[in-house]
N, C-alpha and C positions, 0 to 999 in steps of 0.2 A: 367535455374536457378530455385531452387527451394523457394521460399514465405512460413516463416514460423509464425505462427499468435500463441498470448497466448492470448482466450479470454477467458473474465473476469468477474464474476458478485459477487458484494457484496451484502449480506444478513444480514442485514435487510437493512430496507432504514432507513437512518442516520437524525434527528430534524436537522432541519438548528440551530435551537437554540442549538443544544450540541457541535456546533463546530464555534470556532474563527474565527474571517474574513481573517484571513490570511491561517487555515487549511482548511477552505469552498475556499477561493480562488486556492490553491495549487493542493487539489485535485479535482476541475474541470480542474484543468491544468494536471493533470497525469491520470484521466477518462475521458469517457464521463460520462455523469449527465442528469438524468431527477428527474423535481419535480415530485413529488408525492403526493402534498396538501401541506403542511406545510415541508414533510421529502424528501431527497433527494435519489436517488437510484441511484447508481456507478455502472458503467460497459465498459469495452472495446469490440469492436469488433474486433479488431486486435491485438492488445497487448497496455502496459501502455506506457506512458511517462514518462524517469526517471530524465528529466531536466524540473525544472517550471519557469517563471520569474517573476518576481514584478519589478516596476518601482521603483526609489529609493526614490521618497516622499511617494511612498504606502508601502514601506516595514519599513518606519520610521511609520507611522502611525497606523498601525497593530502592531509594536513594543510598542507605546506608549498603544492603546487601549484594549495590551495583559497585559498590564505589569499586574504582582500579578498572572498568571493562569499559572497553572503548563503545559508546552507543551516544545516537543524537537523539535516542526517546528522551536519554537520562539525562542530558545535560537540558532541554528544554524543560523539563519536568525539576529538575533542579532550581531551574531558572522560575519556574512557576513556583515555587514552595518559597522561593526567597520573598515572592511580593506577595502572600497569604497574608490577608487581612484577622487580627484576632479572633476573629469568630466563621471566619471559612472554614466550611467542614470539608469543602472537597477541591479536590485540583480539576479543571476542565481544560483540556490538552486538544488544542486544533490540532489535527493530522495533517491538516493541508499545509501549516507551518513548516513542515520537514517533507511529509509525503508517507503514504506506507513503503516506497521503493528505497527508499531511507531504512528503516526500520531492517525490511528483506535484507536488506546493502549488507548491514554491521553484522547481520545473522551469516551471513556469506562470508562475512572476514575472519569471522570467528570461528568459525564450522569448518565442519569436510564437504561439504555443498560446494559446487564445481558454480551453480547458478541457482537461480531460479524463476522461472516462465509466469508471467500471468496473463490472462487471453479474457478479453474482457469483447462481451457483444452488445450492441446498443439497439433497443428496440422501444417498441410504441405500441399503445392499443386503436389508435389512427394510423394508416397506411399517409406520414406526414415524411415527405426527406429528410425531414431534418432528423428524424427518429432510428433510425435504421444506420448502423455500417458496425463495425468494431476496432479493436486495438492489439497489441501483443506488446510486451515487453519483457525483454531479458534482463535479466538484473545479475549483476560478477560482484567479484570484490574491487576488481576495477572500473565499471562501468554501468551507467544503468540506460540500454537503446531499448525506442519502442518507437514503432509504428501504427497509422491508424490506415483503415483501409482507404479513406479520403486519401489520403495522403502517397500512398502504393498508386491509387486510379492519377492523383496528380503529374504522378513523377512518369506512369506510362505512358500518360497522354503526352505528356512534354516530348518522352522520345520519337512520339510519330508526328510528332509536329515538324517540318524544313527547318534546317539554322541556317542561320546569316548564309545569305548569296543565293543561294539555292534556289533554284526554280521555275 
């Protein structure tokens, strides 16, 4: 059986102060995290988590202490506490629903952070193609571009290939 790993590192290391107790919570739950003085550096050795949870007085409480700050953790997490069943103890928050580049985004908007880089490599313990290449993405307050390496090889190949007439 082949073990396939997307490891992860984000660039720059992120102020504990630019992010919400509940986006500092979520994505220590979809990274690992090391401080680094005051800022936090995100990175996976094997790949991310795309499910986080909060308990449901902590996810009321990061609601209450977000309220007023623009974030699409808080308004999904919002949106999860509304359909809590009486005896749910905990919120479980798909990331895939927004994305972490979501999350990065609002930290970007809200911050003195210019961007931030994440470089993500795809491997295998089978030498399988499908196993192998990686990604990058920049993320702004306006924008979130990312490319995979498939995709860089697609677009070079396309340019040595003749256009129309040619030939």
């Amino acid at each position: 059986m082949t073990d396939y790993y997307s490891q992860t590192v984000v660039r720059t290391d992120i102020p504990r102060s630019a992010m919400t107790g509940l986006e500092f919570e979520v994505l220590c739950q979809i990274f690992s995290h090391e401080a680094v003085g005051e800022d936090i550096y995100f990175f996976a050795e094997h790949g991310l988590n795309d499910i986080a949870y909060v308990t449901a007085g902590a996810a009321k409480a990061f609601a209450e202490a977000d309220q007023g700050i623009a974030s699409a953790l808080a308004d999904q997490v919002a949106e999860a506490i509304g359909i809590l069943q009486g005896g749910d103890e905990q919120v479980e928050i798909d990331v895939t629903e927004i994305g972490y580049e979501t999350i990065f985004q609002d930290i970007v908007r809200r911050s003195a952070l210019d961007f931030i880089e994440v470089e993500v490599a795809w491997t295998c313990t089978k030498m399988r193609p499908d196993g192998f290449g990686g990604a990058a993405t920049l993320i702004t307050a306006d924008a979130i571009e990312g490319m995979s390496t498939s995709s860089w090889l697609d677009e070079a190949i396309a340019r040595l290939e003749p256009g129309p007439g040619s030939g």
